[in-house]
C-alpha positions as CSV (number, residue, x, y, z in Angstrom):
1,X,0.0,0.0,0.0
2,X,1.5,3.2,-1.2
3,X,2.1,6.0,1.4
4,X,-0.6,8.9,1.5
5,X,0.3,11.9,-0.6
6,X,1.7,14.9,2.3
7,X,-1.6,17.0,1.4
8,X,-4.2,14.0,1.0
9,X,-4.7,14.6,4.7
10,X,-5.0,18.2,5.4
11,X,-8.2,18.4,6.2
12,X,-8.0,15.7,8.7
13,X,-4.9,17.5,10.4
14,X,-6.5,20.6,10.7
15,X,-9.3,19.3,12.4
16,X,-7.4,17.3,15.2
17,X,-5.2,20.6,15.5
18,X,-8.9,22.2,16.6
19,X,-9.1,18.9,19.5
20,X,-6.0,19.4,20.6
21,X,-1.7,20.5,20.1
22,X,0.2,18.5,17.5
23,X,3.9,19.1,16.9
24,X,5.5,18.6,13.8
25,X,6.2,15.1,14.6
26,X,2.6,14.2,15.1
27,X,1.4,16.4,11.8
28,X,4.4,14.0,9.9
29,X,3.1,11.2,11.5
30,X,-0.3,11.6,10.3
31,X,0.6,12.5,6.5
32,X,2.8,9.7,6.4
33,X,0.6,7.1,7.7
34,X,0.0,4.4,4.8
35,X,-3.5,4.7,3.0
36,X,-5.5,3.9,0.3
37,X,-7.3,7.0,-1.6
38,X,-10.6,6.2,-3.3
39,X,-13.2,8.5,-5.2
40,X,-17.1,7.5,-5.0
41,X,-20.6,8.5,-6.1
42,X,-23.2,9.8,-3.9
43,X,-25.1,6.5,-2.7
44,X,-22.0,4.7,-2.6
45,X,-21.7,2.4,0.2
46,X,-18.4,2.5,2.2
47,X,-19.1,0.7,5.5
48,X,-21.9,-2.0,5.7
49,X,-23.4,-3.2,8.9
50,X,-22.3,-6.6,10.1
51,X,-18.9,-6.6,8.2
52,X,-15.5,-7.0,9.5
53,X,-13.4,-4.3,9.1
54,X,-9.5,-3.7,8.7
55,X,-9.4,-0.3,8.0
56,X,-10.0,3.3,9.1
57,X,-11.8,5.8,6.5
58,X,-10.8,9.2,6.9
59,X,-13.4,11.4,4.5
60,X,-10.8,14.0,2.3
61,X,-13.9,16.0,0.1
62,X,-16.9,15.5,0.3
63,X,-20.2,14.5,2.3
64,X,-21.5,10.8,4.1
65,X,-23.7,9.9,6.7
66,X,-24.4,7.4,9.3
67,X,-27.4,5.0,9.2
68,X,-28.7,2.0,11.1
69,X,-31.8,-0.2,9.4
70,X,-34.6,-1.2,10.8
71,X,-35.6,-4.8,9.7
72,X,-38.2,-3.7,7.6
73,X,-35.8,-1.3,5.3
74,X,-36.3,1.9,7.4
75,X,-33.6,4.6,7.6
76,X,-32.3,6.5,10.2
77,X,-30.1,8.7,9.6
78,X,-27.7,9.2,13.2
79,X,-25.0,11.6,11.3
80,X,-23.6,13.7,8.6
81,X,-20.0,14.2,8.2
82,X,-17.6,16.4,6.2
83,X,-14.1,16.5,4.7
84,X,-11.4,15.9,7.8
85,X,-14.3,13.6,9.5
86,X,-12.7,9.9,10.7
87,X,-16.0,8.5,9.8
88,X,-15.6,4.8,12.1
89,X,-13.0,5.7,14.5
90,X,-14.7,3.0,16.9
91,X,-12.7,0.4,14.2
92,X,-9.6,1.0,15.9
93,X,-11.6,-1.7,18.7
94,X,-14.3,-2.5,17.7
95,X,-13.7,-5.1,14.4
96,X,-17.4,-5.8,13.1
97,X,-19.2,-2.8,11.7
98,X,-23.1,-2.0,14.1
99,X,-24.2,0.7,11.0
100,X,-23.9,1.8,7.6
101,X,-22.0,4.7,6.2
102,X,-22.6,6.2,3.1
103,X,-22.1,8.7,0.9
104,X,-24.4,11.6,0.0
105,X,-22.4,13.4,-2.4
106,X,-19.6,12.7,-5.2
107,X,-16.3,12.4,-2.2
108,X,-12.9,11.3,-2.2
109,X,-11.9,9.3,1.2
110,X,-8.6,7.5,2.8
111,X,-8.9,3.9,3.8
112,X,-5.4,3.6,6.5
113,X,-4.9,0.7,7.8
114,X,-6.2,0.3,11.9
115,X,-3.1,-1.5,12.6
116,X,-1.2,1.5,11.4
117,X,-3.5,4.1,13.0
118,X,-3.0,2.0,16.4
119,X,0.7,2.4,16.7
120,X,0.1,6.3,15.4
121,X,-2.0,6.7,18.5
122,X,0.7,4.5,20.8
123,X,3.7,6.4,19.2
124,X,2.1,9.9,19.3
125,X,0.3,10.8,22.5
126,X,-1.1,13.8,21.4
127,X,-3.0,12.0,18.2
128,X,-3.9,9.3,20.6
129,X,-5.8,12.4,22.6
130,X,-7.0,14.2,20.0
131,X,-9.0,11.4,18.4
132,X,-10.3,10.8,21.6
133,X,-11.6,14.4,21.8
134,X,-13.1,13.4,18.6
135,X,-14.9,10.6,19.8
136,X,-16.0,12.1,22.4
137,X,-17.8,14.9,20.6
138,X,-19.4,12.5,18.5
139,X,-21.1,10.8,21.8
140,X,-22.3,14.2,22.5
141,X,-23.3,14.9,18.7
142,X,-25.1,11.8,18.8
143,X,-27.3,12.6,22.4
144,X,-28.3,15.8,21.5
145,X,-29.5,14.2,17.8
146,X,-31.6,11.7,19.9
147,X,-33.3,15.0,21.6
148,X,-33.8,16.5,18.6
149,X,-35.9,13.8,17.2
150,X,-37.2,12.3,20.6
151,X,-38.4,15.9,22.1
152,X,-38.3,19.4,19.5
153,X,-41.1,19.3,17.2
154,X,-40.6,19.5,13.5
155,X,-40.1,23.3,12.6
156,X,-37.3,23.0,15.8
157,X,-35.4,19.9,14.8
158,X,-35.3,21.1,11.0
159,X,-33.9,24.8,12.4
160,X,-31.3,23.0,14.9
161,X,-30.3,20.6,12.0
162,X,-29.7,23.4,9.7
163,X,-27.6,25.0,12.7
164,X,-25.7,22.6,13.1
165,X,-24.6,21.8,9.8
166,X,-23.8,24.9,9.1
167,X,-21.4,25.9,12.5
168,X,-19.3,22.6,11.7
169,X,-18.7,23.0,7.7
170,X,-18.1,26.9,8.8
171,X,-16.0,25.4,11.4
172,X,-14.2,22.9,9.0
173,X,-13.2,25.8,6.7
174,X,-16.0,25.4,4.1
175,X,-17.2,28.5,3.9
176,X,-19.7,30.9,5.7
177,X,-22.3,29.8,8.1
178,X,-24.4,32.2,6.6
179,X,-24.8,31.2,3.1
180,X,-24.6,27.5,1.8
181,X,-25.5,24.5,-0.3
182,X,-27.2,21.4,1.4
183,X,-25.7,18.2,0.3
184,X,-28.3,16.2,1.7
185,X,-31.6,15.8,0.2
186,X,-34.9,16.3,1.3
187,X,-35.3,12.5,2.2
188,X,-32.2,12.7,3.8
189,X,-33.2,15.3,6.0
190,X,-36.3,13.4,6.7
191,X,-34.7,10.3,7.3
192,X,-32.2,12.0,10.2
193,X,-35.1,14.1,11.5
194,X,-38.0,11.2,11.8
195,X,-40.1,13.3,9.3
196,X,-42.0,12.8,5.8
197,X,-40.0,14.5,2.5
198,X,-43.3,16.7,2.5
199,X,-43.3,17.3,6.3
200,X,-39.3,18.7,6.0
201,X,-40.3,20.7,2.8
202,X,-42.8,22.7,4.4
203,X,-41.0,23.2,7.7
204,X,-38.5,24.5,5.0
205,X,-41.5,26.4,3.9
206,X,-42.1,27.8,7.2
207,X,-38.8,29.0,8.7
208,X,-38.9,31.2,4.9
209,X,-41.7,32.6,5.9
210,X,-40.9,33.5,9.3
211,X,-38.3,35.5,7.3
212,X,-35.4,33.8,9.7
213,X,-34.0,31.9,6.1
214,X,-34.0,32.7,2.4
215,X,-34.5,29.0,0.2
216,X,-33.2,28.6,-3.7
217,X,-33.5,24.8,-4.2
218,X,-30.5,23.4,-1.7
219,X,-29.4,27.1,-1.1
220,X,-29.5,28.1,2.1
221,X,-29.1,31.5,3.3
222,X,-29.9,32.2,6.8
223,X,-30.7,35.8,7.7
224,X,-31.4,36.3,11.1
225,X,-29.5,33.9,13.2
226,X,-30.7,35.3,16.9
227,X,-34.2,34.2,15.4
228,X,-32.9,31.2,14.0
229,X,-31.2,29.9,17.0
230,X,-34.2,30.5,19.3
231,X,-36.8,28.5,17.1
232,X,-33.9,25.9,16.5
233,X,-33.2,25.6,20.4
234,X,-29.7,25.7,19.5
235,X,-26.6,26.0,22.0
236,X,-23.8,25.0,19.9
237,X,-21.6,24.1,23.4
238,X,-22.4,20.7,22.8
239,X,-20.1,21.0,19.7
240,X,-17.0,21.4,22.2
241,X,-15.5,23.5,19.5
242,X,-14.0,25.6,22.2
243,X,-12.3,22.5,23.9
């Protein structure tokens, strides 16, 4: 397996640098860790539930999600992740895949190795504790996501989606929180928010009307983010991003 190209990774760097101090030594160690770089189509299935895994997927452009499947072919939809996301860090111990991850646009991704990420987190303390920063804010990611759906109603988990989203791609580097193109679709959205296509459409609908967003197709512009954040009961401390 050839090494990773110094750059494939920046994205990934960067965002441990936000969980905690790396040195030089740990930023070489990451770009030098051996991968394998893929490109896939939106739809295209990267991790499948019930599979044994041997390697790490680190996500370089791009958009996925997590899903589980109820055994009747339903889909929920537990998390959307961006370029510099690990997308199953929990491989590193965990060696049979519990969900599905996906794409949801066209994306490029790193497969490295979990034998070689292992000794990257036993050589290099500081990757060791920034990864499990990251983890960490996923388990808190992933409790207030069962709030949103288990307890806001539908206008409020649509708002508190969109906030989300778009404090961590601003957060990422991708651009303004302000103004931005969804990746998902509007089944997607339904599918992580336990609504109907025509249910998130007309929340959609709504939060335009209340003036608090501006809508072209997947552009999203929002326009008064006091308003916003109080209809979206959002409190982005559970993001950590100051940690």
């Amino acid at each position: 397996m050839p090494d990773n190209d110094a750059g494939a990774f920046s994205a990934f760097i960067e965002k441990l640098k936000r969980l905690g101090p790396l040195d030089e030594a740990d930023v070489a160690g990451i770009s030098n860790l051996p991968s394998r770089i893929e490109m896939g189509r939106s739809g295209h299935l990267l991790v499948k539930e019930g599979q044994r895994v041997e390697f790490c997927c680190v996500l370089l452009r791009g958009y996925a999600c997590r899903s589980k499947m109820t055994r009747e072919g339903r889909r929920q939809i537990v998390s959307f992740h961006m370029a510099g996301d690990i997308l199953d860090l929990q491989h590193l111990f965990l060696a049979q895949a519990d969900h599905n991850v996906q794409l949801i646009t066209e994306a490029s991704y790193a497969w490295i190795p979990i034998k070689s990420l292992r000794a990257a987190v036993r050589n290099r303390p500081n990757i060791g504790e920034a990864l499990w920063r990251d983890s960490l804010i996923d388990a808190s990611i992933f409790r207030e996501w069962v709030l949103n759906v288990g307890q806001r109603d539908s206008k409020t988990r649509i708002a508190h989606m969109l906030c989300e989203f778009a404090i961590r791609r601003s957060a990422a580097g991708l651009g303004s929180p302000d103004h931005f193109e969804l990746p998902m679709t509007q089944e997607q959205i339904a599918d992580a928010t336990g609504m109907t296509t025509i249910h998130v459409n007309r929340m959609l609908s709504e939060l335009r009307e209340q003036g608090v967003i501006r809508r072209d197709k997947r552009i999203i512009e929002i326009v008064n983010w006091n308003q916003m954040r109080q209809i979206a009961d959002f409190d982005p401390a559970y993001l950590h991003q100051a940690a």
